[in-house]
KEVO-396314 format. One record per residue (C-alpha): x, y, z; residue in three letters. Coordinates in steps of 0.2 Angstrom, whole numbers, plus 5000, padded with zeros to 4 digits. Example, Ala and Ser with C-alpha at 12.3 -4.5 7.8 and 13.67 -1.06 7.14 Angstrom:
BEGIN
506249785039Ala 506849955036Ser 
//
This chain:
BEGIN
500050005000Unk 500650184995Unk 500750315009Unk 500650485008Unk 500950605020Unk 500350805020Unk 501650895027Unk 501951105026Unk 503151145012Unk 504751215018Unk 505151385009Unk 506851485010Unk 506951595025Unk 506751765027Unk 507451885038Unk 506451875054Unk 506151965069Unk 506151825080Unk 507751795093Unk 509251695086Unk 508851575101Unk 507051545096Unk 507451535079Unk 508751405080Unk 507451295090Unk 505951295078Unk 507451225063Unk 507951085078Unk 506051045078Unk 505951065060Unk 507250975052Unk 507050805059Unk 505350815050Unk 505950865034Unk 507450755032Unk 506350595037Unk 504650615030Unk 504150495017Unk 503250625006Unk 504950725003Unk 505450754987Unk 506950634982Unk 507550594963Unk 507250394958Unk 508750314954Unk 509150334934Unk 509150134933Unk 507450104941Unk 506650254931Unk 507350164914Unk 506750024921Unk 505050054925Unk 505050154907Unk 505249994901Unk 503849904908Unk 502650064905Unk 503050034887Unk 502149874885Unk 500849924894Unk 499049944887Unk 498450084899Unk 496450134895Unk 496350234912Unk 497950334911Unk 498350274927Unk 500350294922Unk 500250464917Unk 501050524931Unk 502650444927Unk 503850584922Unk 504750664930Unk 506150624943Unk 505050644960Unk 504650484965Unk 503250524976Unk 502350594959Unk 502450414949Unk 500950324954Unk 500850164963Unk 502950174967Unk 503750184983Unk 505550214985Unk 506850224998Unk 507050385009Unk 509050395005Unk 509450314987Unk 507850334978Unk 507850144975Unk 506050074970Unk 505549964985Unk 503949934981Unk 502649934965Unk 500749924969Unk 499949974951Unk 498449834960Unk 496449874950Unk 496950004936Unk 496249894923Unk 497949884915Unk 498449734900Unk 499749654891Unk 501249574896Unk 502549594911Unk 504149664903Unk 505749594910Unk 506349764912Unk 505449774929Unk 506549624935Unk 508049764936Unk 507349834949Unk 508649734960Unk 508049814978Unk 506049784975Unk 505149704990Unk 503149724988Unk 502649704968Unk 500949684966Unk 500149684950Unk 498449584956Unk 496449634948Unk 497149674932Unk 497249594914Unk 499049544911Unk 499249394900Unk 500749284896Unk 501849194906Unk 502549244923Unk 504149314921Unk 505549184924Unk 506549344928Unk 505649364941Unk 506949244951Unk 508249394951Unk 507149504964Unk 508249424978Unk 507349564990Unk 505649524986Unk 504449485000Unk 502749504994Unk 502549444974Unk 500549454970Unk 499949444953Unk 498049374957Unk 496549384946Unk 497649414929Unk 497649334913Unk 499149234916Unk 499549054910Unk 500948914906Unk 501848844922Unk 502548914936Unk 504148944933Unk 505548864942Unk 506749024947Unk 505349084959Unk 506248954972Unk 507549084972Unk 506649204980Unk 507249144998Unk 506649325006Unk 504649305000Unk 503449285012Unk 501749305003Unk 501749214984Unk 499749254978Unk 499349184961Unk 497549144963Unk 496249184948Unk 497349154934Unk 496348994926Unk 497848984912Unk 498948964927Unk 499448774930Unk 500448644927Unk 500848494941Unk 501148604958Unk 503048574956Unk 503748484973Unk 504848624980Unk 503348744984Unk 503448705000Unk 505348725004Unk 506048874995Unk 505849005009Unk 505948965026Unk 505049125027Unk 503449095017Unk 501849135027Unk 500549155015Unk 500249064998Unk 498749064988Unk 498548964972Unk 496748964971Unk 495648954958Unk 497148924945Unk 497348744936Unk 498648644945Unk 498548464946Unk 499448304953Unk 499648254975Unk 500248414987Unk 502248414988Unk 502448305004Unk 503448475010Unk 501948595012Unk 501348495026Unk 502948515035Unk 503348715032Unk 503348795049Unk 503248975043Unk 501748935034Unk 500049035040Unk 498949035025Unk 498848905014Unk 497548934998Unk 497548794984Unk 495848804982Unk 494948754966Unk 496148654958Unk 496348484950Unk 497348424963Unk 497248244970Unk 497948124983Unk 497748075000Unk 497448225013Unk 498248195031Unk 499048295046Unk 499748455044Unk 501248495055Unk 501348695056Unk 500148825066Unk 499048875050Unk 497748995050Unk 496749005036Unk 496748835025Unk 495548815009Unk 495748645000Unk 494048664992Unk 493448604974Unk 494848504969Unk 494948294970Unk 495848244984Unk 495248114996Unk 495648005013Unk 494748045032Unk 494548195039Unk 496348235050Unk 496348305065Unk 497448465063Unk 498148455082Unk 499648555075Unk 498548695073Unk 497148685087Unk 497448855093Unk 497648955075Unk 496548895064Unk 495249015059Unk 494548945044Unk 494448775037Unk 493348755020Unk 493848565012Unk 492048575004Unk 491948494984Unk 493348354988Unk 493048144991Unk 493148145009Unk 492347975016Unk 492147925035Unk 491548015049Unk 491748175056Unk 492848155071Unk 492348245087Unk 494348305088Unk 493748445074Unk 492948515090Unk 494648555098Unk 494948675086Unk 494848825099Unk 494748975089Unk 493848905071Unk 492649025064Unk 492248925048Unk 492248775044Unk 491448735026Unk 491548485023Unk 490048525010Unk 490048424995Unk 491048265000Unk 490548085006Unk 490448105025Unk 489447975032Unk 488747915049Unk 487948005063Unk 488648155075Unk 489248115090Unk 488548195104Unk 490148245111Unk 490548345095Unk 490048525101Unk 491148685095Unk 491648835102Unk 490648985102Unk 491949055090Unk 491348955077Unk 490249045066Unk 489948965049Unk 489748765050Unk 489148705032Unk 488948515031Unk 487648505016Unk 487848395004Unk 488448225012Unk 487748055018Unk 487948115034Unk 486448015045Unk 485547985060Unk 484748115074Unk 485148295072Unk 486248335087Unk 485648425103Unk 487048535105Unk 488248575091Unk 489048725098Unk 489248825113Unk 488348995111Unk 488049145121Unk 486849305119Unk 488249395110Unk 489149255103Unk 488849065091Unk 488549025076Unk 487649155063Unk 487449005050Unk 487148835050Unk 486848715034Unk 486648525037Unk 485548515020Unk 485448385007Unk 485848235020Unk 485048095028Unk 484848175044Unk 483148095053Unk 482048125069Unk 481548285075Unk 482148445075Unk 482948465092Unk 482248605102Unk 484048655107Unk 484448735090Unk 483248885095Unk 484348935108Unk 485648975094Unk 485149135098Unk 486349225085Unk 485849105070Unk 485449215056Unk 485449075040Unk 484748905044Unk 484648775031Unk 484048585036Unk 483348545017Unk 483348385010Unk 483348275025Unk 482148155033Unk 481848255047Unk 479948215053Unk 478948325069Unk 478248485072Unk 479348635068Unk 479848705085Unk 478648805092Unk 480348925099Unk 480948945084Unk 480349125087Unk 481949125099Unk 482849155084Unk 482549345083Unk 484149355070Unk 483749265057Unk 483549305042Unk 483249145029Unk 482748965036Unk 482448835023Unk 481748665028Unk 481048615012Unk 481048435006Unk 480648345024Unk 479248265031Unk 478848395045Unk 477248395050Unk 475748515060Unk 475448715056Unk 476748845052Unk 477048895071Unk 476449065075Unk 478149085085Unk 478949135068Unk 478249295070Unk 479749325083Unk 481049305070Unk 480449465064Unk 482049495053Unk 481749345040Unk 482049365023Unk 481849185015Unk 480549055023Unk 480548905012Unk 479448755020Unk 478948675005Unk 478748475003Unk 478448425018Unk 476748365025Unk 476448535033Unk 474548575034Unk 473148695043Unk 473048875038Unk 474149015034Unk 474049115050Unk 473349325047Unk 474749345061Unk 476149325046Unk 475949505042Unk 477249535056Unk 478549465045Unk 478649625036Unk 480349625028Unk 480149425022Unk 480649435002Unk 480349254999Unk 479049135003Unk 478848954999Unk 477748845005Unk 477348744990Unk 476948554990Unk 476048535008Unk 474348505015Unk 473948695018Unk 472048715019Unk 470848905021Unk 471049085010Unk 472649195008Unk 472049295022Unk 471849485020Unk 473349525032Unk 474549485020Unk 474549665012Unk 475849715025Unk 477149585018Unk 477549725006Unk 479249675002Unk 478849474995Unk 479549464978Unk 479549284977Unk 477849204981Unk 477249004980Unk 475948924988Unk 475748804972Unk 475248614977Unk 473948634992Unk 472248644999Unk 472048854995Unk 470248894992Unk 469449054990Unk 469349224978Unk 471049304976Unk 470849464986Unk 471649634984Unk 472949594996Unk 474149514984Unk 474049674973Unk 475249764989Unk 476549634983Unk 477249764973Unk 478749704970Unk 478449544964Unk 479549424953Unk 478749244954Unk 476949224957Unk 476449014957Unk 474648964965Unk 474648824955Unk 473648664961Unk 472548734974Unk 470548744974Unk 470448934970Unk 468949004961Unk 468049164954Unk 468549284940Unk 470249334937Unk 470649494944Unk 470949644932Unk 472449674942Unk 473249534936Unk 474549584924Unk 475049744934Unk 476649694944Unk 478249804939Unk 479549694941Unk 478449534938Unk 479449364927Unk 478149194929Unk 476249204936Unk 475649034938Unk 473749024941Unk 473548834934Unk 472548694940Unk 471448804949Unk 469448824946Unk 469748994941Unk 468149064928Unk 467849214916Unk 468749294907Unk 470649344904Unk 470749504910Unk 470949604895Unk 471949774905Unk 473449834900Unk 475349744903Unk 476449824913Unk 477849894904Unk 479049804914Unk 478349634910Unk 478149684890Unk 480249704890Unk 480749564903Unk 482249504894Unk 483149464909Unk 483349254903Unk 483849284886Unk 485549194887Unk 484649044897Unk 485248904891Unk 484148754892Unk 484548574892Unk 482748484894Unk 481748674890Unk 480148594892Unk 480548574912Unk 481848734915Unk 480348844907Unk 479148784922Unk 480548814937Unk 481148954944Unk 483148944952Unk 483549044965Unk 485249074970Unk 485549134987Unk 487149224990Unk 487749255010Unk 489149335015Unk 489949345030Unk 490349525031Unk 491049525050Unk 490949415066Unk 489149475070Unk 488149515050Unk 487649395035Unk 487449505020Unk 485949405012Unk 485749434992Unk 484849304980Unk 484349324961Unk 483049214953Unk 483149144937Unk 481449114929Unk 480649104911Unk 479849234909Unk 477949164905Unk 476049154910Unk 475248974913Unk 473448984916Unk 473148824911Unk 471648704917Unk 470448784924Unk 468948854916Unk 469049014908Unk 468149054894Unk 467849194879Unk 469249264868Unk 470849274871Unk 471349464871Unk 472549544859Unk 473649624870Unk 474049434877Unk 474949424859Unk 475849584860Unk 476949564875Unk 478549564867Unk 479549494882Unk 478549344886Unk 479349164883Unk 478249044890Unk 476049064888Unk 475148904892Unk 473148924890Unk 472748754888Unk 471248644895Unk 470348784896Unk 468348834886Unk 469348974876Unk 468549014858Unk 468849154843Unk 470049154833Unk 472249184835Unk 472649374834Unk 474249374822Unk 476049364832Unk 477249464824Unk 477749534840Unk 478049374851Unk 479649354844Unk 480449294863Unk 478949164862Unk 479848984865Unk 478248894871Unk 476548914867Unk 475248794872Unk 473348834866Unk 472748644867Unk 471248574872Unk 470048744871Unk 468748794857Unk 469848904847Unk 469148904827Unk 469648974812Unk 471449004802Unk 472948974812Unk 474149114807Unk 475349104795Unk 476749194802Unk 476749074816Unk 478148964805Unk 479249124810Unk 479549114825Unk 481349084826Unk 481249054847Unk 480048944847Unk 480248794855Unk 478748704857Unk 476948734848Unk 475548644853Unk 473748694845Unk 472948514847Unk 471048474850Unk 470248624845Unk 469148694830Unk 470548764818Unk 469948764797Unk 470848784782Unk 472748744781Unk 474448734789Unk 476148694779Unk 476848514788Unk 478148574799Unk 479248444806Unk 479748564821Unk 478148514829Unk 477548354825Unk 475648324831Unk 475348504838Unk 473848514824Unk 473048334831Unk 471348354834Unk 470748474824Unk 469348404810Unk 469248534799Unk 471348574795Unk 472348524781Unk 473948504784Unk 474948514768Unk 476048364764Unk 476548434747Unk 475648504730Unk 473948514735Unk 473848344744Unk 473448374762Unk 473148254777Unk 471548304790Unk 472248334806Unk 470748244813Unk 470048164828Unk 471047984832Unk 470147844832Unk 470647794851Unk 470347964862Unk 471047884875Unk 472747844865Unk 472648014855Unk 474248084861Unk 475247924864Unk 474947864845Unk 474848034836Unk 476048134845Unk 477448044852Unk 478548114863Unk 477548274863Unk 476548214877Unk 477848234889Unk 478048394884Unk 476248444886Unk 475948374905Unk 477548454907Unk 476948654901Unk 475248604909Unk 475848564926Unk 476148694939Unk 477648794939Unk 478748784955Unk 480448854960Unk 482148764967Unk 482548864981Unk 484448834986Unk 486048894992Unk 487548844985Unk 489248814995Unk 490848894996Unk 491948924979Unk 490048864965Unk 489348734963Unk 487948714949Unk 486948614960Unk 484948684960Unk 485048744979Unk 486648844981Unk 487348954991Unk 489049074992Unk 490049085006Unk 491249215006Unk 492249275021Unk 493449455019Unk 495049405027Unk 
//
């Protein structure tokens, strides 16, 4: 880091009225000041100006970030630091300038450098083998670059360098060569991460005392993982392929800070000597093949703040007590998701009382959800989907008044959705698809003004929809799917700003479509166009959501999430009736529109302007007449299916979508000339789809059924699992 220090500038003297005496002690005080102050003006040394003229010239600069380098005052060149009495460059920090191209050997002649960092830029090519000359180098980081090739060799003659940061360079790799871990008796800090080395870690990593922070993250490394023997500090082996039991780390039972070995091949239990670690903070075993139960002697410090063991085979009773916690103090997040976990939630987990993220997902835990849950006055997301919990939605939630995220769906939970909720003001996401949940959406729910992610799809729900859901203002995802709901459609409808997927099928909704106007928002929604879809017909019915926590401090999660949804309307099986409104054909930014099983009739309104359109389904209605011609051009689309209604006249084959004409008596599909085949009625209703269509019948049940999000939180350093979650700690 550059300092700079404001000092007053010294200007010749002039005669002065002042005593000799008194003058001759104000220059004592002065002087020291001026002859030792970092800011004083001092020439660079004419070899280390050249020098760093050299590597200026094959610079690609955008910012002007360099334009400061004239001169001979080394405090004017930016980013350099030199020495007081010799104007030798000591250090070089040109770090985020948005600076390219490749590192000219000339900045190797700066023979008395001891800090270079050149990291969060866009240098490419290889890493200097020059570099091997800076004899006085201490700190060399050149992180989240461009650079790629191996590691080169004359690094292991930097004997003085304590810090060696490489990480983010994804060109960077080679196999991790085996004197890494004996070429400084001084090396404190190395971070490899997210680069592309590969083969077992150098037996002499394990045995470097000076060693503090070890970073080798997200890599392709393999090999066995065992003890190491210095007093580390921060140790990330995530995301690469190495495998073995968990060790013990004794060597480092009162240093180690954080531990994250999440995306590996771990096997065996997790041994209760993990507990000893007495200042953890982190600890991050996601994404591996632990397995067995936890013993009950396996309770952490109140130090420990982030435990994430999502994503094993990990089995058996949840435990009472997993850590030691105070008022002020204990864990702030706690994932055991996506394991085998059974029994009930133990009621010793509401006295966690700094918990702000808890995520037991995707276990087999059965029982009530703890009526003290309310206890838990911090938190912020809870997720205890895909379970087999049973009873209401405790009223005690309320207490957690901070929630953000309240994902219950899949489980067998049932009664009514309480008016009380309201409290929950600041809640952004609620899912409690897929239960037994019985009664209205009760009026109260106008107060959760900040809900943007909304689905109740899959349950008992009955009633009108009421004007409270139009306080949802800020709605993204909208899914009542599968629930007994009845009446007209409201003409608020299609009036949400920020709105991406409404699903209202599989309800006994009557009428008509509303025929307002679209919000402006909804019309230019292009926020999925570079979705890529693998089975489209499925991805077009979901919504990801990807939940981002941060750990921003010992005490604050920093909760974010973005939500990946087609942007689309299904208001399929149910019982609407009349036209089908022209504006519905007009929204330019829609992707998905499912209509089907429905008493529709009229004609199709032309579609120049659905050119986003990937999925249209219009089956099993009364919709007559001519099926527009301009429907062949729709370059997006995907999946057409106009089956079992009243179309006439004639349609060019199109083998894009085969059987989405069946059904209708009176069309002609075109085979060639002016031969035509009637697109009529099969013989067998029952079979129509199975022996006219084909595959396309997995494709309708699929755009007919409800549309339900994945809600998840992925683990430290991606994963492209559906339920994800980032963990990021600042160190």
């Amino acid at each position: 880091m550059e300092l700079k220090w404001d000092f007053p500038v010294l200007h010749p003297c002039k005669p002065s009225k002042l005593p000799t005496l008194s003058l001759l002690l104000l220059l004592l005080l002065i002087l020291p000041i001026y002859l030792f102050s970092p800011s004083q003006c001092f020439d660079l040394d004419p070899e280390d100006k050249a020098s760093l003229l050299l590597f200026r010239s094959s610079v690609q600069d955008p910012g002007q970030s360099l334009a400061t380098w004239f001169g001979s005052n080394c405090t004017n060149w930016t980013g350099i630091s030199c020495e007081n009495q010799t104007g030798r460059v000591v250090s070089v920090n040109l770090a985020s300038m948005n600076l390219s191209g490749q590192v000219h050997p000339g900045l190797c002649e700066l023979s008395f450098l001891e800090y270079l960092k050149l990291f969060d830029n866009n240098f490419n090519g290889t890493i200097p083998t020059c570099f091997g000359s800076l004899g006085s180098l201490k700190t060399l980081d050149l992180s989240h670059n461009r650079f790629g090739g191996v590691l080169p060799g004359d690094i292991m003659r930097l004997g003085q360098l304590r810090e060696l940061v490489l990480n983010g360079n994804r060109e960077l790799g080679g196999v991790l060569p085996s004197w890494i871990g004996n070429f400084s008796s001084n090396l404190e800090k190395l971070d490899l991460g997210s680069n592309s080395f590969h083969g077992e870690l150098p037996e002499s990593l394990f045995y470097l005392k000076s060693l503090r922070h070890l970073d080798l993250g997200d890599n392709s490394l393999s090999g066995n993982i065992h003890e190491f023997y210095q007093s580390l500090e921060f140790l990330n082996l995530a995301s690469n392929q190495l495998f073995g039991t968990l060790p013990c780390f004794s060597a480092s039972a009162q240093s180690l800070t954080v531990l994250t070995l999440a995306n590996n091949s771990l096997v065996g239990g997790l041994p209760t000597c993990i507990a000893s670690l007495e200042v953890l903070a982190h600890l991050n075993l996601s994404f591996n093949h632990l397995s067995y139960g936890l013993s009950p002697r396996l309770v952490f410090t109140e130090k420990l703040l982030v435990l994430d063991l999502s994503f094993n085979d990990l089995s058996g009773p949840l435990p009472g007590k997993i850590a030691e916690a105070t008022e002020k103090s204990g864990l702030v997040l706690l994932d055991l998701s996506h394991n085998q976990f059974s029994g009930k939630i133990p009621l010793r987990i509401t006295e966690l009382k700094s918990l702000q993220a808890l995520f037991l997902s995707h276990n087999l835990l059965t029982g009530a959800i703890p009526a003290r849950i309310g206890n838990l006055t911090y938190l912020q997301a809870i997720d205890l989907s895909h379970n087999s919990l049973s009873g209401s939605i405790p009223l005690d939630i309320v207490g957690c008044f901070q929630l953000l995220a309240l994902i219950l769906n899949n489980n067998n939970l049932s009664g009514e959705i309480q008016p009380e909720l309201d409290a929950l003001d600041s809640l952004k996401i609620l899912d409690v698809s897929h239960n037994k949940i019985s009664g209205e959406i009760p009026l109260t729910l106008a107060g959760l003004k900040s809900l943007e992610i909304v689905d109740l799809s899959s349950n008992n729900l009955s009633g009108t929809l009421n004007d409270a859901i139009t306080k949802w203002s800020n709605l993204k995802y909208l899914s009542l799917a599968q629930n007994k709901f009845s009446g007209n459609l409201p003409s608020w409808l299609f009036t949400f700003e920020a709105i991406q997927m409404i699903d209202f099928s599989g309800n006994k909704f009557s009428g008509f479509i509303p025929d307002g106007n679209f919000n402006i928002s909804f019309r230019n929604n292009n926020a999925n166009s570079d979705m890529v879809l693998k089975e489209p017909f499925i991805a077009m019915r979901n919504a990801e959501v990807k939940i981002s926590v941060m750990v921003l401090d010992s005490s604050e999660l920093s909760f974010n999430y973005k939500v990946f949804s087609t942007v689309g309307i299904d208001l399929s099986d149910n019982m609407l009736r009349g036209e089908i409104p022209d504006v519905l054909f007009e929204v330019e930014g829609l992707e998905y529109l499912n209509l089907s099983y429905n008493y529709l009739n009229g004609q199709l309104p032309r579609m120049e302007k659905m050119w986003n359109i990937r999925a249209l389904d219009l089956s099993h209605n009364s919709l007559s007449g001519q099926i527009p011609g301009n429907i062949s051009e729709l370059k997006n689309l995907m999946l057409l299916n106009l089956s079992y209604n009243s179309f006439s006249g004639s349609v060019p084959v199109n083998r894009r979508f085969p059987g989405a004409f069946a059904g209708n008596p009176d069309l002609c599909v075109e085979i060639s000339g002016d031969e035509c085949e009637r697109a009529s009625l099969p013989a067998v209703p029952g079979k129509t789809l199975e022996e006219v269509e084909g595959p396309i019948v997995v494709w309708v049940f699929c755009v007919s059924a409800f549309v339900s999000f994945y809600f998840g939180v992925v683990a430290l350093f991606c994963s492209a699992r559906a339920r994800s979650y980032i963990l990021q700690k600042k160190v």
